[in-house]
C-alpha positions as semicolon CSV with decimal commas, in nm:
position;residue;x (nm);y (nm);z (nm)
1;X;9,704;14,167;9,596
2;X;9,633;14,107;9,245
3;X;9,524;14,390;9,027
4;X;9,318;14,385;8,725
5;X;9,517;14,618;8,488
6;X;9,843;14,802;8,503
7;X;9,639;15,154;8,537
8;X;9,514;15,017;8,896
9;X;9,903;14,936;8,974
10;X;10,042;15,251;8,936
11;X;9,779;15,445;9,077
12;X;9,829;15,216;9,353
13;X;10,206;15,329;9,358
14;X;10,166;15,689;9,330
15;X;9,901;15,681;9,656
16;X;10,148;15,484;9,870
17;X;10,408;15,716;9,774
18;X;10,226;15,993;9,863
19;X;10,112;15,865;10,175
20;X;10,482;15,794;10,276
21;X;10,616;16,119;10,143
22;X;10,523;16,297;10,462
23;X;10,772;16,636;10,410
24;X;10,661;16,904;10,610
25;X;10,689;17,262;10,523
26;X;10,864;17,403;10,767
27;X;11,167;17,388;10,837
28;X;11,217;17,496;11,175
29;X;11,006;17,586;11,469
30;X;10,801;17,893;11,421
31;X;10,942;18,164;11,647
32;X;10,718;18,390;11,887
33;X;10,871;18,671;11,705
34;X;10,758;18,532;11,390
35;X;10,414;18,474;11,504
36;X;10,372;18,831;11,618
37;X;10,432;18,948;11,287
38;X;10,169;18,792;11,155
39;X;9,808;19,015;11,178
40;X;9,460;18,906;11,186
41;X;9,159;19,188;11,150
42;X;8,783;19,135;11,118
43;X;8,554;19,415;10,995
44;X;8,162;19,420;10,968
45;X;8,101;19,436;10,619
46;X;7,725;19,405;10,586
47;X;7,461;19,227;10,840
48;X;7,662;18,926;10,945
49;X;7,901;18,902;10,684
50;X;8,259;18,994;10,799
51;X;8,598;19,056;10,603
52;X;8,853;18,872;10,770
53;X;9,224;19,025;10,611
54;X;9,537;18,790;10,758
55;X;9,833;19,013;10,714
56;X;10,264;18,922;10,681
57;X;10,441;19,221;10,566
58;X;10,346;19,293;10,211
59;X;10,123;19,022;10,161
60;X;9,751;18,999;10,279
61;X;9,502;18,683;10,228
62;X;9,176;18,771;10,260
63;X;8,824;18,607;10,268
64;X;8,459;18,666;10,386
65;X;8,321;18,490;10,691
66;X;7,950;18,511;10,804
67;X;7,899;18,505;11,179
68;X;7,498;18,452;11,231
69;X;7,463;18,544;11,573
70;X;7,724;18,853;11,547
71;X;7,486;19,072;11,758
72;X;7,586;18,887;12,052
73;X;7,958;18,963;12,206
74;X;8,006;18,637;12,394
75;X;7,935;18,402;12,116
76;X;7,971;18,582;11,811
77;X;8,236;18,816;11,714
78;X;8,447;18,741;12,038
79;X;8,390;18,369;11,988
80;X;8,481;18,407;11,615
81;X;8,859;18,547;11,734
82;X;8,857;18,345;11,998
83;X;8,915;18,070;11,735
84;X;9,157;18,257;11,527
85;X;9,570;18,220;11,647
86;X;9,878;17,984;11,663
87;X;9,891;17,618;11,748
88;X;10,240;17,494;11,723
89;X;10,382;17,633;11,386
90;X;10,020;17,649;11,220
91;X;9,815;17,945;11,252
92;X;9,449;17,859;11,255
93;X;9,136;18,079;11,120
94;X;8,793;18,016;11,140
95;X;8,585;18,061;10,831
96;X;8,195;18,009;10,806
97;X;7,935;18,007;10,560
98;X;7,574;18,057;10,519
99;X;7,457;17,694;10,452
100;X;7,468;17,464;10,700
101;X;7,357;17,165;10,530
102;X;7,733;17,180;10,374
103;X;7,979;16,938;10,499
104;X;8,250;17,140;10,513
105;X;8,043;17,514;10,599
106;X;8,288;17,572;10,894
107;X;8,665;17,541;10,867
108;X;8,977;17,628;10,965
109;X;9,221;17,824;10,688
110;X;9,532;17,666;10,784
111;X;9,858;17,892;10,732
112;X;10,225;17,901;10,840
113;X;10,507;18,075;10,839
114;X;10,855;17,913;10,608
115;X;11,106;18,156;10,485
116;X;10,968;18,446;10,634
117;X;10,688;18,384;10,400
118;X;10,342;18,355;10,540
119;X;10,160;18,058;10,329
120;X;9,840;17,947;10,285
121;X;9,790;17,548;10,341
122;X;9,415;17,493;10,313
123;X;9,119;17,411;10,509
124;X;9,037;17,117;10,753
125;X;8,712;17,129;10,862
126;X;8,596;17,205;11,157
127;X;8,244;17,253;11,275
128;X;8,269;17,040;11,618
129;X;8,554;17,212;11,710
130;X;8,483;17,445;12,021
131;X;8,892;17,517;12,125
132;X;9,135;17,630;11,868
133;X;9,231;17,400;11,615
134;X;9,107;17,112;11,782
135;X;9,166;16,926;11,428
136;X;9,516;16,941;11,453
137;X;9,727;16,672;11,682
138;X;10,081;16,822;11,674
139;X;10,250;16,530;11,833
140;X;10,163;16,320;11,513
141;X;10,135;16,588;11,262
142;X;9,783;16,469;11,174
143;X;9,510;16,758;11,031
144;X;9,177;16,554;11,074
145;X;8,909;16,639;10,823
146;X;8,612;16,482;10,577
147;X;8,621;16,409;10,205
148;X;8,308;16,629;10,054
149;X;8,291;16,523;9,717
150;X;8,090;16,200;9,861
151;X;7,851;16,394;9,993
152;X;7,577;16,367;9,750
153;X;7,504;16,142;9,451
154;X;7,264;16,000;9,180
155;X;7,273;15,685;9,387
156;X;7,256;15,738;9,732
157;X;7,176;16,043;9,979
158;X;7,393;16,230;10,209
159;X;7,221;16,057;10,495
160;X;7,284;15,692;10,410
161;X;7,683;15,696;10,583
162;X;7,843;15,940;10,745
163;X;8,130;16,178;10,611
164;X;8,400;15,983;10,547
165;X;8,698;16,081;10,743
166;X;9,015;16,175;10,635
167;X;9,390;16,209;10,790
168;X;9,609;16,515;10,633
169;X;9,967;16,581;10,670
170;X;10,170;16,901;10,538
171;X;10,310;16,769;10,214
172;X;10,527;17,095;10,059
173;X;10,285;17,390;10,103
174;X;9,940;17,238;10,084
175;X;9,806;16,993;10,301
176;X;9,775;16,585;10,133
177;X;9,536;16,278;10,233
178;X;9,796;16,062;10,413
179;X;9,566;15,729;10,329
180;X;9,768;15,478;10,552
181;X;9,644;15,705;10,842
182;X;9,283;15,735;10,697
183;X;9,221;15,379;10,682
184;X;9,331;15,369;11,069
185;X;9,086;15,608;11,121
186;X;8,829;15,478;10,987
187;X;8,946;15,113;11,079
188;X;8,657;15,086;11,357
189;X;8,401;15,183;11,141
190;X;8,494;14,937;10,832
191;X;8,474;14,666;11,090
192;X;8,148;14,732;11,283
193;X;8,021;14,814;10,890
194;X;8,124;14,435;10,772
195;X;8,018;14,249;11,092
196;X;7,715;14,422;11,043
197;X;7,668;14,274;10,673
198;X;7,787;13,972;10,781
199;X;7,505;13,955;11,037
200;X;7,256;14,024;10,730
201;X;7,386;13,745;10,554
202;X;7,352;13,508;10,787
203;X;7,014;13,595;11,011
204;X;6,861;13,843;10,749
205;X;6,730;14,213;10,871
206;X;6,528;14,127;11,201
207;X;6,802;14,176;11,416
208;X;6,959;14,560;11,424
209;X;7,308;14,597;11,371
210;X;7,582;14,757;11,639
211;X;7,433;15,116;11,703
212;X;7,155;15,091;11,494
213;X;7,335;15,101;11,149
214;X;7,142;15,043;10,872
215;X;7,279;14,743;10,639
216;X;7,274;14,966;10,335
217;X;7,462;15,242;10,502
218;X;7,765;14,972;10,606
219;X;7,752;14,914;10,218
220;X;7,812;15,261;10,155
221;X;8,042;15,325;10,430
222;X;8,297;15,053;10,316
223;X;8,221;15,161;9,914
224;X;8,340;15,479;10,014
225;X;8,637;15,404;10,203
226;X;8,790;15,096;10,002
227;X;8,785;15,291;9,699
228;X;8,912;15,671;9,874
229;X;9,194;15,437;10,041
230;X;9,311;15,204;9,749
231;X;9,237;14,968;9,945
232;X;9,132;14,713;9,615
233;X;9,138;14,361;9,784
234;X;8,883;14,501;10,052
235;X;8,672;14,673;9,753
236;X;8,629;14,384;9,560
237;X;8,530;14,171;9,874
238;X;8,217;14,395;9,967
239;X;8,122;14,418;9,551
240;X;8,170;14,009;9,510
241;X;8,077;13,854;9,875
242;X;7,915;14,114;10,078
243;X;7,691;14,320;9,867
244;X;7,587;13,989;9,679
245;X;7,463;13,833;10,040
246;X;7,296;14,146;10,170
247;X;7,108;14,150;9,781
248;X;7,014;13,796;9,901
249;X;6,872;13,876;10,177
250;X;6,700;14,241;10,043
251;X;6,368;14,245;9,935
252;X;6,443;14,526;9,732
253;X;6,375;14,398;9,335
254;X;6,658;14,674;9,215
255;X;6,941;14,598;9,492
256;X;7,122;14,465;9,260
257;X;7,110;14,797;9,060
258;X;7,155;14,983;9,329
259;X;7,499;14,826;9,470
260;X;7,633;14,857;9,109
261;X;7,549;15,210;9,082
262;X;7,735;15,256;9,448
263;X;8,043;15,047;9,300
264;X;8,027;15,232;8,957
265;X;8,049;15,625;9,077
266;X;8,266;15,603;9,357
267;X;8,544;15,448;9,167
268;X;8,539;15,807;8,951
269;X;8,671;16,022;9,222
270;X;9,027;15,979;9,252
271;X;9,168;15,799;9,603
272;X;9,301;16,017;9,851
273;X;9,214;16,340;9,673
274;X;9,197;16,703;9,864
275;X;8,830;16,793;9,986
276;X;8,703;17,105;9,729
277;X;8,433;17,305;9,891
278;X;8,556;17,629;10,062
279;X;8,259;17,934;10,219
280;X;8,420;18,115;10,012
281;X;8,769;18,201;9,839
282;X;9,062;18,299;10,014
283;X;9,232;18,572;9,771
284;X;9,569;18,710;9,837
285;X;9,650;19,039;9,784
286;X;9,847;19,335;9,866
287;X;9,871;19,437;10,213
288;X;9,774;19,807;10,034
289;X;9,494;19,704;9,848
290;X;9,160;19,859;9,951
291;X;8,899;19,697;10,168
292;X;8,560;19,629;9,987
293;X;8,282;19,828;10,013
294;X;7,968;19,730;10,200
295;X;7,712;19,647;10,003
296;X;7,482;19,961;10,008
297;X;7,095;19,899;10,025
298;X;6,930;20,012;9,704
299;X;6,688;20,302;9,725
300;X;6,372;20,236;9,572
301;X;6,239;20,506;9,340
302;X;5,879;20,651;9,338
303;X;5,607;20,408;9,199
304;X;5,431;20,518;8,905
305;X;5,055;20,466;8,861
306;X;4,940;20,255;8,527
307;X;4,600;20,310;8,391
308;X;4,474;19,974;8,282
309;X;4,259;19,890;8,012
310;X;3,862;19,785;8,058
């Protein structure tokens, strides 16, 4: 693989080493005893917004969740805890917010236990997930979750590919992009996304592509994972072969402007980095420290008359 500049090469270095560099946190199997030590409360704090405290000894992490339909048992506070315990050495806690058109609105806080210290690992997201932590395979040591930052754009909307997937290992105490793993998951798609462009190039748009994927979403879809993967030789393929044939084909006067926007502002995000967006932060505190107070609903004084002017 040849590489333009010596900036590409070691970036290129650092990501394989990190995807290699698989070191998990703990140590040694997390004990039932261990487990039981470790607390989890939920309290009401105003309308559907709960305070969800996780508690080890001295230390407490603690966050807001919002459970909409909270005024039914069976699928809202019950389900909430339902979704909230150990699976294998990683205790799993679900944490919502109030916007659904986020990517990553529902997620798992990931935590564990290493040196009889309870520690916070991140998020995975987890929105489909109906058992508890149905992200996590612990026979590989896989966390699957989605890359946010390509969620919107100036050049393309949220709708135009799907959320790229991502595979995350334990690297330390914080969960990494393992990006040999990501580009296995995401192998299928990268394939059906090039036959379909391929198809483009050679019959035009007449014809759909496999399960009705748009040309300029396969486009996207391989934009987004060549360049999250360092995956450089396939990147330059779609930007010099590809994209050029499906502009060929396009009626669209500005396709050319619009595949070099695409190639131009997904190379700024850095390959293989963390997903950002959280419901909201996860603070740690003192087991001691006091719960907040419910927001209060303000009184509203007596209105005043105003004499107006004729």
């Amino acid at each position: 693989m040849k590489l333009k500049n010596p900036g590409q090469w070691l970036l290129a270095l650092c990501s394989s080493l990190m995807a290699l560099n698989t070191t998990v946190a703990v140590a040694s199997p997390v004990t039932d005893a261990a487990k039981a030590a470790v607390k989890i409360s939920v309290a009401q704090n105003t309308a559907y917004e709960f305070v969800v405290n996780v508690d080890h000894e001295k230390l407490r992490y603690r966050f807001v969740t919002f459970i909409p339909n909270f005024e039914s048992p069976a699928e809202g506070l019950a389900y909430q805890r339902s979704l909230m315990g150990w699976k294998g050495d990683y205790l799993f806690v679900r944490h919502q917010c109030g916007q659904i058109a986020e990517w990553r609105c529902i997620v798992d806080q990931v935590f564990t236990l290493a040196n009889n210290r309870l520690i916070h690992l991140g998020a995975v997201e987890s929105a489909a997930c109906k058992e508890l932590g149905c992200k996590y395979q612990p026979e590989t040591g896989i966390f699957s979750d989605i890359y946010d930052l390509y969620q919107v754009n100036p050049v393309t909307g949220a709708t135009d590919a799907p959320p790229l997937g991502i595979a995350r290992r334990v690297l330390g105490t914080t969960l990494v992009t393992d990006l040999d793993e990501t580009w296995k998951m995401n192998e299928s798609l990268y394939r059906t996304s090039l036959a379909c462009l391929n198809q483009v190039a050679k019959i035009g748009f007449d014809t759909p592509c496999t399960n009705k994927q748009s040309a300029w979403s396969a486009v996207v879809a391989v934009a987004k994972l060549t360049h999250y993967t360092n995956r450089f030789y396939e990147r330059d393929a779609l930007f010099t072969n590809q994209a050029v044939s499906y502009c060929t084909k396009s009626a669209d006067t500005r396709c050319q402007w619009r595949v070099a926007g695409v190639q131009d502002y997904f190379q700024r995000f850095q390959p293989g980095a963390n997903p950002i967006y959280n419901p909201s932060p996860v603070t740690l505190v003192n087991a001691t420290t006091a719960e907040p107070k419910a927001t209060q609903v303000e009184k509203l004084e007596t209105g005043k008359s105003i004499k107006l002017k004729l």
